[in-house]
OpenMM code with the backbone's topology and positions (N, CA, C; nanometers):
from openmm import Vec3, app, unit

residues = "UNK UNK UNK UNK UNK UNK UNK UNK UNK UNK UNK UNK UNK UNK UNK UNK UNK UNK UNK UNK UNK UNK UNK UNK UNK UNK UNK UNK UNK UNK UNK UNK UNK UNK UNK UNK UNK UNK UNK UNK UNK UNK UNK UNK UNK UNK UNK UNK UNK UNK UNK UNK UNK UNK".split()
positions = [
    Vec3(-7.9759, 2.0858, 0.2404),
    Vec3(-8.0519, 2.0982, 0.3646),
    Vec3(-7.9831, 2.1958, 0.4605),
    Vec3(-7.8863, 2.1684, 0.4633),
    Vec3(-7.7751, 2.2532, 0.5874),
    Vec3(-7.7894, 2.4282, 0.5018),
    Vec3(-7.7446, 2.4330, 0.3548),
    Vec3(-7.7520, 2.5635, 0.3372),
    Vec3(-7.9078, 2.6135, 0.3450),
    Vec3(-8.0263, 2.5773, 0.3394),
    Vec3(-8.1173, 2.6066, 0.3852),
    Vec3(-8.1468, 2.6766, 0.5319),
    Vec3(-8.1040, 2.6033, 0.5922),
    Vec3(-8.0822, 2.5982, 0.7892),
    Vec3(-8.0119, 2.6895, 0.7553),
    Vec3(-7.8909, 2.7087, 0.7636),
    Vec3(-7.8023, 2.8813, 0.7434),
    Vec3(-7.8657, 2.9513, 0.6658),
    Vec3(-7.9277, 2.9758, 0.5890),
    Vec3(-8.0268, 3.0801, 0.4735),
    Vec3(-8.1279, 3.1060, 0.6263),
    Vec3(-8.2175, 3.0144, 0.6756),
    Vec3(-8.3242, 3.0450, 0.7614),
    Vec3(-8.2423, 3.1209, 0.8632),
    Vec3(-8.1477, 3.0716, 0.9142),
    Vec3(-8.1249, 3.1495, 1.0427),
    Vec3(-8.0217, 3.2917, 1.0239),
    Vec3(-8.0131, 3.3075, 0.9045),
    Vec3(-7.9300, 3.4297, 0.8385),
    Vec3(-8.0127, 3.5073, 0.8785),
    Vec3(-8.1553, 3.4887, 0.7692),
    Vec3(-8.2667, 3.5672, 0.7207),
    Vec3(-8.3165, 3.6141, 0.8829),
    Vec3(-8.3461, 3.5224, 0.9739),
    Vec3(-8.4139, 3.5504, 1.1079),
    Vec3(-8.3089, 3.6405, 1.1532),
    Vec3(-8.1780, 3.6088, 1.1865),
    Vec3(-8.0702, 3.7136, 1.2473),
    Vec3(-8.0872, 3.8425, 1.1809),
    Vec3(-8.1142, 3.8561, 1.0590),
    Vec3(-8.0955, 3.9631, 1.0039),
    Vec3(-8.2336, 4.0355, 1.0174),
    Vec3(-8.3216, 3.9923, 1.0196),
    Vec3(-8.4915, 4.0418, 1.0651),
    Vec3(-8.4546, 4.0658, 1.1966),
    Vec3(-8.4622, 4.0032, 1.2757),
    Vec3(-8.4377, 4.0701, 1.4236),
    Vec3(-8.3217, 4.1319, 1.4679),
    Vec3(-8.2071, 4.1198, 1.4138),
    Vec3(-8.1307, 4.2518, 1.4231),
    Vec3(-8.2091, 4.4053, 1.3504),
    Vec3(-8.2187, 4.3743, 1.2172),
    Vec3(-8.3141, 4.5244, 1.1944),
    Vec3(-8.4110, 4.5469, 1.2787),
    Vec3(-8.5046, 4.4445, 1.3296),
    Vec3(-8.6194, 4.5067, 1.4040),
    Vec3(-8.5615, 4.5889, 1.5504),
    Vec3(-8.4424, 4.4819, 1.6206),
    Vec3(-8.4344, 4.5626, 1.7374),
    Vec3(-8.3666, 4.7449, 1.7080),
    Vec3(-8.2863, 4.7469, 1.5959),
    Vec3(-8.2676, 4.8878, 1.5471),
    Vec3(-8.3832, 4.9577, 1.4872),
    Vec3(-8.4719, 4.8814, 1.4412),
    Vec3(-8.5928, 4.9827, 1.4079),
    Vec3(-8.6622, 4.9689, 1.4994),
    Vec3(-8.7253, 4.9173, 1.5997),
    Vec3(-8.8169, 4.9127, 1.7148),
    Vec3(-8.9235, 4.8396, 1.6277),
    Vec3(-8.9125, 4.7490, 1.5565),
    Vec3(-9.0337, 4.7301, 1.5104),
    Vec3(-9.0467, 4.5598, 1.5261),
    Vec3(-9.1437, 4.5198, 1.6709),
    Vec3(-9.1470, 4.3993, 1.6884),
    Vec3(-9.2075, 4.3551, 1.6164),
    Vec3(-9.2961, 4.4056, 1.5256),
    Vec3(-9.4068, 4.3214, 1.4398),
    Vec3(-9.2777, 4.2130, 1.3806),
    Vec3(-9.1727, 4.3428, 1.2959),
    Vec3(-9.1313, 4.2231, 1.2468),
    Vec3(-9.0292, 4.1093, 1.2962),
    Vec3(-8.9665, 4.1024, 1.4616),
    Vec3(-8.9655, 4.0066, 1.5259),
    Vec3(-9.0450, 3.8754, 1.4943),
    Vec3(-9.2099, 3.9357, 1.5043),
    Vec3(-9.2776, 3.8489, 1.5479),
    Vec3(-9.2793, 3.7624, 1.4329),
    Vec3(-9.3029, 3.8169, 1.3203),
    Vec3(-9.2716, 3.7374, 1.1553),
    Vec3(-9.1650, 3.6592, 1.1440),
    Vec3(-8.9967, 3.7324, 1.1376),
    Vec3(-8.9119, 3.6575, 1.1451),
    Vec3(-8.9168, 3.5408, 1.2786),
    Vec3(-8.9456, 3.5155, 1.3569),
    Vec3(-8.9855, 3.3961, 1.3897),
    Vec3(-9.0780, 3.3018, 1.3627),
    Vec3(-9.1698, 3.3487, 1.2808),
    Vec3(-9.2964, 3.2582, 1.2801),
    Vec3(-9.2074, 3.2152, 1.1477),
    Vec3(-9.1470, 3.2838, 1.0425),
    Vec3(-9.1295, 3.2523, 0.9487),
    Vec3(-8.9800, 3.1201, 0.9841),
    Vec3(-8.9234, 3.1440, 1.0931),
    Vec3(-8.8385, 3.0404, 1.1217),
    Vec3(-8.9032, 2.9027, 1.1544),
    Vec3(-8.9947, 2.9505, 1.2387),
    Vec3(-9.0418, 2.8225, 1.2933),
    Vec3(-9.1022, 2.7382, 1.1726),
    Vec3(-9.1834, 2.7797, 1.0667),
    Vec3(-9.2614, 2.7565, 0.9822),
    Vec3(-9.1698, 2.6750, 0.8500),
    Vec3(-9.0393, 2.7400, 0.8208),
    Vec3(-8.9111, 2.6734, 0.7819),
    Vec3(-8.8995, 2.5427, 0.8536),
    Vec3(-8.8538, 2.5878, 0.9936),
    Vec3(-8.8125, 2.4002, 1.0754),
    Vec3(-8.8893, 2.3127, 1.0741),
    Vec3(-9.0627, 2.3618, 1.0881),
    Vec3(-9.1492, 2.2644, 1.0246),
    Vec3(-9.1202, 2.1742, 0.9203),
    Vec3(-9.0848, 2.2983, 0.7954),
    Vec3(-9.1331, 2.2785, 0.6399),
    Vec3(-8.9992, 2.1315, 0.6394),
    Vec3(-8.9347, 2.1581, 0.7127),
    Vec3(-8.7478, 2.1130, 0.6672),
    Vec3(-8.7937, 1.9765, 0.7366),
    Vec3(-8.8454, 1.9530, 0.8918),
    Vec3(-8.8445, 1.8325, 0.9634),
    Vec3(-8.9584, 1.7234, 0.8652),
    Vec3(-9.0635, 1.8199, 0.8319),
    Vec3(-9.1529, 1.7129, 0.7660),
    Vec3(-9.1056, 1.6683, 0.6255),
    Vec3(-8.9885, 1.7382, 0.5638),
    Vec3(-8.9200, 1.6691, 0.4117),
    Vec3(-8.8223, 1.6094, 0.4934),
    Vec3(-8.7595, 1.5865, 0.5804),
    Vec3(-8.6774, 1.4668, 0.6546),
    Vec3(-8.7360, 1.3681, 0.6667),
    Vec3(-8.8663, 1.3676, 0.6696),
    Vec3(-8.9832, 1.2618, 0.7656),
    Vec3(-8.9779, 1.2060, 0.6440),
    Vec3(-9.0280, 1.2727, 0.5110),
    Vec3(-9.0787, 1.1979, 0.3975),
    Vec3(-8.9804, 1.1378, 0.3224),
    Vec3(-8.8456, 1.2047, 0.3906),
    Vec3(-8.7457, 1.1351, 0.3023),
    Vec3(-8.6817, 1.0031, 0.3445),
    Vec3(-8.7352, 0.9845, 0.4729),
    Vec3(-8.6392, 0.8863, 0.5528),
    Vec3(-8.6767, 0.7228, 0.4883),
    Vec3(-8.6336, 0.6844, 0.5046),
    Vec3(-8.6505, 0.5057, 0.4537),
    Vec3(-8.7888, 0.4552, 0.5717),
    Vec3(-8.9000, 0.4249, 0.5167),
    Vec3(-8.9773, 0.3563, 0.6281),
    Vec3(-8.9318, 0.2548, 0.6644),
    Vec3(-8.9577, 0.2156, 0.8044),
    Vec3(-8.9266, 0.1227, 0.9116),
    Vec3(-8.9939, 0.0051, 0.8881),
    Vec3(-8.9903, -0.1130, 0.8470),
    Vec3(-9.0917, -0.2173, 0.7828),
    Vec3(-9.0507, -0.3162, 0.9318),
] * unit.nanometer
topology = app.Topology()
chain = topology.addChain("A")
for resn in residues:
    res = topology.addResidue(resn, chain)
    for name in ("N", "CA", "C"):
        topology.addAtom(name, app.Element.getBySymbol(name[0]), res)
């Protein structure tokens, strides 16, 4: 899980560092959606993994 979270926020650092050297916010705008869309993907396999509350 954790090397996931460092893979996502590598990948985003490294997208928005290139974009601010290329000027190209599009792909800002991706590398975030694609982060956010990760913390989703990651919180809802926490959810499913957790022990239900009886």
């Amino acid at each position: 899980m954790i090397l996931l979270r460092e893979a996502g926020s590598a990948l985003v650092m490294g997208t928005v560092g290139g974009s601010i050297v290329s000027q190209r916010w599009e792909f800002v705008v991706f590398g975030v959606g694609l982060f956010l869309w990760m913390t989703y993907i990651l919180i809802r396999i926490g959810e499913f993994k957790k022990p239900p509350n009886d």
